[in-house]
Wavefront OBJ file of the C-alpha trace (Angstrom):
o trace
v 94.020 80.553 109.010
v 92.692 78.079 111.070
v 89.060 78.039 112.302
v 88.196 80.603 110.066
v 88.839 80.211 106.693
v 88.130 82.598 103.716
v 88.553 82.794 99.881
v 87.800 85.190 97.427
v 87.303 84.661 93.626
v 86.433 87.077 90.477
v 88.429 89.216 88.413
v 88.411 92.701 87.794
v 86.351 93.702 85.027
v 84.215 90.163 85.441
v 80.678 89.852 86.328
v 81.391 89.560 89.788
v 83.372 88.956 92.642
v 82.946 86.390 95.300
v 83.990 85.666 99.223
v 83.606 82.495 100.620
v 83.935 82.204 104.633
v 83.650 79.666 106.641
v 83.902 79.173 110.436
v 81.956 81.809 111.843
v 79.239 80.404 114.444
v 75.848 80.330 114.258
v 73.949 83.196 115.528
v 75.692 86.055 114.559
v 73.158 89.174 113.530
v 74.621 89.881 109.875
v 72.817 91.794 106.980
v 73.805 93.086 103.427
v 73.410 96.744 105.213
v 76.100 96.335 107.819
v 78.839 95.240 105.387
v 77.479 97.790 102.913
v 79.193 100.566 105.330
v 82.546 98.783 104.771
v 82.510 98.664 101.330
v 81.694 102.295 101.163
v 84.420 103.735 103.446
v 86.626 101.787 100.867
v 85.815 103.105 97.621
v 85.843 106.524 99.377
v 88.921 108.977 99.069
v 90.537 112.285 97.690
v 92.864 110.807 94.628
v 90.408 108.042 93.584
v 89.484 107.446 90.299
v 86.479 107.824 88.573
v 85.788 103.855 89.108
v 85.256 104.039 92.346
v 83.734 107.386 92.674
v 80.468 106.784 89.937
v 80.844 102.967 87.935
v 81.430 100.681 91.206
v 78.860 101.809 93.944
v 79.805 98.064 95.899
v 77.469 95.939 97.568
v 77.411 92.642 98.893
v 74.831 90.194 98.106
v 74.623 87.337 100.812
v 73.652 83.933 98.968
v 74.543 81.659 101.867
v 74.975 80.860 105.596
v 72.132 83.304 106.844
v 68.760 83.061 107.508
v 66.301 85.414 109.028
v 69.423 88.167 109.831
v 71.574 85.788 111.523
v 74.337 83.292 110.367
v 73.533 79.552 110.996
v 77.312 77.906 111.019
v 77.578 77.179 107.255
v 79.612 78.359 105.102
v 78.519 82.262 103.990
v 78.969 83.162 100.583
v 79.341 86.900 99.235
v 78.840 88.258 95.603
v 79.491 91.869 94.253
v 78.454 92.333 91.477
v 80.452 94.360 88.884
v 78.544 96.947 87.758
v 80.751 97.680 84.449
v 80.507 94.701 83.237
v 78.615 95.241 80.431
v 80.864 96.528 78.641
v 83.234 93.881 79.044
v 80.778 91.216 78.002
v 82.793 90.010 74.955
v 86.360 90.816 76.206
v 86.201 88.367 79.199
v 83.242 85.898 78.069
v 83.397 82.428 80.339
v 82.828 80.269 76.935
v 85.776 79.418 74.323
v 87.155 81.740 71.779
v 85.795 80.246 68.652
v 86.965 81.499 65.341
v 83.658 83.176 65.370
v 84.375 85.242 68.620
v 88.216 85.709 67.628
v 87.032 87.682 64.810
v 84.645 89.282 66.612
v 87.535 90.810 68.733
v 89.354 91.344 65.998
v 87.065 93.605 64.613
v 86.820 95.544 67.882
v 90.439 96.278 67.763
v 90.497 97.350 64.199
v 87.397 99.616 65.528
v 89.680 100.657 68.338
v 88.190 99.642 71.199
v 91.299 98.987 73.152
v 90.105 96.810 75.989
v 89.765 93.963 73.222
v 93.456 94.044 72.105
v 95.374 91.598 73.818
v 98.104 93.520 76.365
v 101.708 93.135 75.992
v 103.100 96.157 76.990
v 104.309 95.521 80.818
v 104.113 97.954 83.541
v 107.174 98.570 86.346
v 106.102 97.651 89.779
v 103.051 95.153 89.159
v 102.371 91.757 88.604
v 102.596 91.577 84.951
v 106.165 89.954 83.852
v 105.995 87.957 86.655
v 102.675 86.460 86.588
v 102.903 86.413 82.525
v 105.895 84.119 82.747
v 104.861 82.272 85.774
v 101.711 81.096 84.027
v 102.885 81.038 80.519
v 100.627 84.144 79.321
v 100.875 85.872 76.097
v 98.492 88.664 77.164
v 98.791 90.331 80.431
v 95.350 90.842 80.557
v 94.877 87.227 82.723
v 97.343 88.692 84.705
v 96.295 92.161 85.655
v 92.472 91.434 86.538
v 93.152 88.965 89.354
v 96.132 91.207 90.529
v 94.139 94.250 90.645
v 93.357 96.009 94.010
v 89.436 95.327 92.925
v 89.511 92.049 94.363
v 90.320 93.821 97.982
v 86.298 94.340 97.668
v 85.778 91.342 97.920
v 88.309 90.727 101.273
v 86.407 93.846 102.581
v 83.254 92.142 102.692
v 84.350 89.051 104.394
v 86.040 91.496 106.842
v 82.997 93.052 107.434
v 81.085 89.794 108.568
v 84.658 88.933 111.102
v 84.272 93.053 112.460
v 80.161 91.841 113.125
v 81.864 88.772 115.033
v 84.830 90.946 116.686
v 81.938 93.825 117.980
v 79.853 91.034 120.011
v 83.104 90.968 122.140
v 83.591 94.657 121.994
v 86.866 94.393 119.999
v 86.862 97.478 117.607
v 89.017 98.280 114.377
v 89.651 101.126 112.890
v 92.268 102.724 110.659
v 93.473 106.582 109.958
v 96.182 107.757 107.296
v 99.182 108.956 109.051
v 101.334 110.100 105.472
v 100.574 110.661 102.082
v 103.302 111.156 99.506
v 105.841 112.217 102.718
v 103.328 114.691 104.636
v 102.868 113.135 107.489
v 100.207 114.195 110.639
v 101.863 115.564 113.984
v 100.131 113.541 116.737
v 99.601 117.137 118.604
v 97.189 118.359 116.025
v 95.045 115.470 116.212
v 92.045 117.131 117.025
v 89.316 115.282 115.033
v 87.339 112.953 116.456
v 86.751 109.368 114.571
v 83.672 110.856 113.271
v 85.074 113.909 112.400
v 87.987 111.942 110.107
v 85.792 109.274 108.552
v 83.290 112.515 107.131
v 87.231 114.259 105.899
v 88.987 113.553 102.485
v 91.485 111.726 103.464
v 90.324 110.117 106.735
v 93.027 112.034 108.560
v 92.541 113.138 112.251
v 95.188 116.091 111.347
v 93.531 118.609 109.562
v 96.350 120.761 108.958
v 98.793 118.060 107.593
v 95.367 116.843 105.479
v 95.503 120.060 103.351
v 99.142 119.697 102.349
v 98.610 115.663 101.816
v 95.818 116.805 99.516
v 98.044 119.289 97.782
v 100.432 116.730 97.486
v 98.053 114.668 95.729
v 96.924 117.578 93.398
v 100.334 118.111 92.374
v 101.123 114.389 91.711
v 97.502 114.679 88.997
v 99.449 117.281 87.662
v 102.211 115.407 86.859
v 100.555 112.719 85.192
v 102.279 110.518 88.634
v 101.251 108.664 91.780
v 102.039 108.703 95.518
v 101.859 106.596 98.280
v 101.474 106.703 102.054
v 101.347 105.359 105.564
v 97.722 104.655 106.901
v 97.312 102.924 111.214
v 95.152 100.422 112.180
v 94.265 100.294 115.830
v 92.535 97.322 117.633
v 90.976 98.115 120.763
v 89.714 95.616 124.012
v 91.557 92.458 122.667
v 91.793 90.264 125.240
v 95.032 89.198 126.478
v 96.330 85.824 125.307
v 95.343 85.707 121.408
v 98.329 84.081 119.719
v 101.303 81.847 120.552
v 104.953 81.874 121.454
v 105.295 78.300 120.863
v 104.867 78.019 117.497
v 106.280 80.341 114.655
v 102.943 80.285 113.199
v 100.961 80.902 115.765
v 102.044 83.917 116.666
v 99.639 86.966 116.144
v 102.029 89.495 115.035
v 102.787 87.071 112.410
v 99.781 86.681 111.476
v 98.644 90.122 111.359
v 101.897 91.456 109.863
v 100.817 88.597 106.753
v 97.718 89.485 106.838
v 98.455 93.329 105.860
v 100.704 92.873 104.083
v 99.041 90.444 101.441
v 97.298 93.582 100.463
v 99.035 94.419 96.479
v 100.232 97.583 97.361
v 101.261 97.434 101.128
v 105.271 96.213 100.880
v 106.340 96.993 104.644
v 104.660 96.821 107.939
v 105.479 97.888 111.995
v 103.879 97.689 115.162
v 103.755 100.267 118.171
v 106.916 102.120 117.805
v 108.154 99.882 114.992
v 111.726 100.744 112.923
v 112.133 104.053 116.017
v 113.307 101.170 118.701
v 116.196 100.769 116.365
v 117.249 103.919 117.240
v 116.574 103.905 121.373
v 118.013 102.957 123.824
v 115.783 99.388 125.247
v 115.009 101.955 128.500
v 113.262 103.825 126.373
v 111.496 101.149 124.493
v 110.168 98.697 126.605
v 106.720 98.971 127.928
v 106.743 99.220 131.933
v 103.977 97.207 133.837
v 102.916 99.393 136.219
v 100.401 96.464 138.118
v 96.413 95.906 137.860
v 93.761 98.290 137.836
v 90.758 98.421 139.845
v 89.132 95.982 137.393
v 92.094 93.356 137.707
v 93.516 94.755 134.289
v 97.396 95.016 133.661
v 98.165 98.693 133.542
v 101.458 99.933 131.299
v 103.495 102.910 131.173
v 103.674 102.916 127.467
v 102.336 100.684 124.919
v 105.772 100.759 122.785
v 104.858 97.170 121.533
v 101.114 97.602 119.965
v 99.836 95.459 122.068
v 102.242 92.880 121.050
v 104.423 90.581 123.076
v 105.985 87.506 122.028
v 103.049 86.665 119.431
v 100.801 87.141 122.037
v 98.076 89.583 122.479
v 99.340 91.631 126.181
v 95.801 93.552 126.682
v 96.649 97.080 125.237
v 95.545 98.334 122.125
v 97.293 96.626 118.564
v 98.303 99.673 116.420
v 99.368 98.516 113.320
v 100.959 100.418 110.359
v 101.307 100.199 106.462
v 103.804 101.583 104.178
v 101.797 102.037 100.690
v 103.416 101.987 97.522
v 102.701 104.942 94.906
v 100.198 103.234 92.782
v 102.491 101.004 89.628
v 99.907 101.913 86.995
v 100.676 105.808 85.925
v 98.604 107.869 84.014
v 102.222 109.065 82.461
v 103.368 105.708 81.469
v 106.868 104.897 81.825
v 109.156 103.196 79.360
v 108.773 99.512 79.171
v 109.246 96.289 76.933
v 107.160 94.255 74.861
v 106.318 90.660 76.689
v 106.335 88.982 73.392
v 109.359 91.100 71.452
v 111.018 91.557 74.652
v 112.314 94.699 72.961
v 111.856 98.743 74.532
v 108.645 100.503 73.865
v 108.148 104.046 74.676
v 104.857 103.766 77.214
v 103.597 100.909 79.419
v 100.516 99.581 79.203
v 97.572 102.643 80.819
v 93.758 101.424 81.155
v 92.198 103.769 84.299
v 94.590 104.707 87.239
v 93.830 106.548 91.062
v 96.451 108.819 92.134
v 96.448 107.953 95.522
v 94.452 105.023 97.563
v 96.180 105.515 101.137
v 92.632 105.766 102.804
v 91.142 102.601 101.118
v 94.418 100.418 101.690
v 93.523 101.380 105.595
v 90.146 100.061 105.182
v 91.239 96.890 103.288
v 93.648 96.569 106.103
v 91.146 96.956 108.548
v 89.577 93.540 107.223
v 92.436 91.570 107.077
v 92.751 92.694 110.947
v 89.184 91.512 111.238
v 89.607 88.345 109.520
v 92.563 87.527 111.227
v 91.628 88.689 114.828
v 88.511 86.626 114.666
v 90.438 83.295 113.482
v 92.870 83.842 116.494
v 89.362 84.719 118.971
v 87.740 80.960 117.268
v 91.371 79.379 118.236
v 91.118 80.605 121.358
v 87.367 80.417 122.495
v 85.930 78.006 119.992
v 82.151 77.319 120.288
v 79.843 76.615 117.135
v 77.334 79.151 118.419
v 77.874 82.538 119.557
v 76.091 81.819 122.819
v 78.483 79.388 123.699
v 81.528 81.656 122.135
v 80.260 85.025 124.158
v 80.217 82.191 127.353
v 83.486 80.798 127.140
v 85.352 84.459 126.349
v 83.179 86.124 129.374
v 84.447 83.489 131.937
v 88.103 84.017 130.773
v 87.842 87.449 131.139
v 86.563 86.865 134.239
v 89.482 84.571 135.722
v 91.908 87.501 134.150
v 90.174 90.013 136.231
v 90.502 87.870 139.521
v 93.870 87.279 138.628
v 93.519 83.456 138.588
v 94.158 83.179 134.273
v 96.806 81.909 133.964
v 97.428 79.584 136.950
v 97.153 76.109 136.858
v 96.935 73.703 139.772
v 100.074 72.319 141.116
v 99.228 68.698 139.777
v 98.428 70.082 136.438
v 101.940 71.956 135.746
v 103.897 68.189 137.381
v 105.267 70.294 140.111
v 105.680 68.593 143.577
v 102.832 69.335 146.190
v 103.729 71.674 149.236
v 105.169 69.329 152.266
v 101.762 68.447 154.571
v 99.573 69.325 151.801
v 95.992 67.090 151.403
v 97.808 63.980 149.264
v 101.316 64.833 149.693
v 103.979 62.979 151.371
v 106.727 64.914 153.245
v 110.119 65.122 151.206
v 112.464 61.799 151.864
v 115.196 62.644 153.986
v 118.878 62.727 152.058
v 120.423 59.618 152.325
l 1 2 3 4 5 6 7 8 9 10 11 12 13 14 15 16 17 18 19 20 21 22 23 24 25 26 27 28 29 30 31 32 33 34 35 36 37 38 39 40 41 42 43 44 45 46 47 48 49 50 51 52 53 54 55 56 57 58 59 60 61 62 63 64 65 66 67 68 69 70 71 72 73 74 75 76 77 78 79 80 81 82 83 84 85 86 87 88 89 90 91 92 93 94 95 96 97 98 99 100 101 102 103 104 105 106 107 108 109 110 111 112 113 114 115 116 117 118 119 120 121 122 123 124 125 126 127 128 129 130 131 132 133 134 135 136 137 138 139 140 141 142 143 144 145 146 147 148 149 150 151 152 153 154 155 156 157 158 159 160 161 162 163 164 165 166 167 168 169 170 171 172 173 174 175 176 177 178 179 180 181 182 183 184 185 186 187 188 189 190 191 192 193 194 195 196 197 198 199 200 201 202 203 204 205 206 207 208 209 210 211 212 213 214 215 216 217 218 219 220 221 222 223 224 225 226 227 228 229 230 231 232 233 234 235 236 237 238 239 240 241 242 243 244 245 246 247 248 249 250 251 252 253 254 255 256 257 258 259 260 261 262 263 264 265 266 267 268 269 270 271 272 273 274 275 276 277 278 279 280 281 282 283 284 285 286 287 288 289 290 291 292 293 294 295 296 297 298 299 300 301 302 303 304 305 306 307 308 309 310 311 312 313 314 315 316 317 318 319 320 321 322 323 324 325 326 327 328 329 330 331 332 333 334 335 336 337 338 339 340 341 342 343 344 345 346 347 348 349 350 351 352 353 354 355 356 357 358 359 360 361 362 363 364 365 366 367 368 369 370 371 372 373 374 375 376 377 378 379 380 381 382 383 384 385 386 387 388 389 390 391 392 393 394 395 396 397 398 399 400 401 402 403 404 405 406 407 408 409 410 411 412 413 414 415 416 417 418 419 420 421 422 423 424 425 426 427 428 429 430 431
């Protein structure tokens, strides 16, 4: 990221977690409220676990860069607190393990409290081995609470603050699940309305395909297993020119295909008709522009690309999807090994598990849209204050519109000036 810049901090059974954002101008209405709504859509769900449903109950506490309801250009900082941590007081205490405390824990495990024994037993799919031997860990415990999908909270709530910044320009974000555990929806029996699908299980605008992707679900509890999905993220009223096709890094889709797929469990992502083109003809495939609209917009046949043309923002709407993973940890624990033996034991490591999290990954993707969208707006617009941001994005819209946006003058672009034109000299005959 560039002029917005965000990090998050806190593991997952800690006392809290933490975002830290910086960039976003001064006078931007924000309150704890507003990004309340986006944590709740995220712990919300048919296949969450009980975590999320009763112990977690998320919300942001700003400590920094807002006074009065609106941000004042410093840095904002965001803690949630973890609600459970109480009962992890002694397991992941800040101070050092004194012989004391060792025994302490010791005495827990003989007790058999099992969150105090140290974990060895590695799980298929997540960052345990990996992050154990990258680090040098004999218990996977320092591995799993940073990798764990409760940090995304903490993204969510930074994401929330960049959607505040994205809505003063009218740019909105939203995201829908498309699949869940190979049910997909069938665009022609989309008949809720955004409302309608945020208030449904599974935030689906199929109803239909909804029961059998909750059935699906069902029957994965049953089995003691997990599924996966595919969830879309639209962006609506982005402005044309966001992004680069200079630079490999400054190109949105880049950015945005990063973004989502930073998120643990997302491990593929497409845009507009993604992997299909593969399989059309480029006739078929390529979005026709069709010329400008009454308002001096560009008007397309199709929008093929999702909104997406050579890194660059092209005007129509970025759609944006996620393939989801079935979750690693299974309440059914598959065979594994031993980090310290190395040698075969009969069940991975199981401390709490959701079956499937297809809805929330949409909402967590949703913020890393938001985050990154807003750098790209910053790059593009700049301004320390939103005055002077809503300014300078009004009059480009406005030279779009009269179709001037792109020009430059002659002199500016070094090409020669038309023969008799005010400072020009007629062409030199050929010798």
């Amino acid at each position: 990221m560039g002029r917005l810049r965000f990090l998050t901090a806190g593991e997952s059974h800690g006392p809290a977690l933490a975002a830290t954002l910086e960039g976003v101008p001064a006078g931007l209405p924000l309150t704890a409220d507003r990004i309340a709504l986006d944590l709740a859509r995220r712990q919300r769900g048919y296949g969450r676990g009980a975590r999320s449903a009763s112990i977690e109950q998320d919300r942001a506490e700003i400590l920094a860069g807002v006074r009065h309801g609106f941000t004042i250009g410093s840095p904002i900082l965001l803690l949630i607190r973890n609600r459970d941590w109480e009962n992890w007081t002694r397991v992941m205490a800040v101070e050092p393990l004194t012989d004391e405390r060792a025994a302490e824990l010791a005495r827990l495990v003989e007790a058999g409290d099992k969150h105090a024994a140290p974990i060895t037993r590695l799980r298929a799919g997540h960052a345990d081995l990996a992050g154990a031997t990258k680090y040098g860990f004999d218990d996977v415990r320092n591995v799993l609470e940073r990798a764990s999908a409760r940090e995304t909270a903490a993204r969510v709530a930074a994401g929330a603050v960049a959607r505040a910044l994205l809505a003063s320009l009218d740019i909105d974000v939203w995201s829908h699940t498309v699949e869940v555990g190979g049910v997909a929806m069938d665009p022609a029996r989309a008949t809720r309305t955004r409302g309608e699908a945020e208030a449904s299980p599974l935030r689906c605008l199929d109803p239909e395909a909804e029961k059998r992707m909750v059935a699906r679900i069902d029957e994965a509890r049953e089995a003691g297993d997990t599924v996966g999905g595919i969830f879309e993220v639209v962006a609506r009223s982005v402005p044309m020119g966001l992004g680069s096709h200079v630079h490999w890094d400054r190109r949105l889709d880049g950015a945005l295909a990063g973004a989502v797929t930073s998120i643990p469990i997302v491990k593929g992502v497409e845009f507009g008709l993604g992997f299909a083109q593969t399989r059309l003809f480029g006739s078929a495939v390529q979005d026709v522009i069709q010329g400008r609209d009454a308002g001096g917009g560009w008007l397309r046949a199709t929008n093929n690309a999702g909104g997406l043309e050579g890194g660059i923002s092209n005007g129509q709407p970025i759609v944006i999807r996620g393939a989801v993973k079935p979750i690693s940890t299974l309440p059914r624990p598959l065979p594994s090994a031993d980090l310290i033996s190395g040698e075969p034991v009969e069940k991975a490591h199981y401390e709490r598990s959701d079956i499937s999290v297809v809805p929330a990954t949409g909402v967590v993707a949703e913020a890393m849209v938001c985050l990154t969208l807003a750098d790209f707006v910053l790059d593009k617009f700049g301004g320390d204050s939103m005055a002077e941001l809503l300014d300078n994005a009004a009059r480009y819209r406005a030279r779009g519109a009269r179709g001037d946006g792109a020009r430059l003058p002659a002199a500016a672009t070094g090409a020669a000036p038309a023969p008799g034109a005010a400072g020009g000299a007629a062409p030199a005959e050929s010798e």
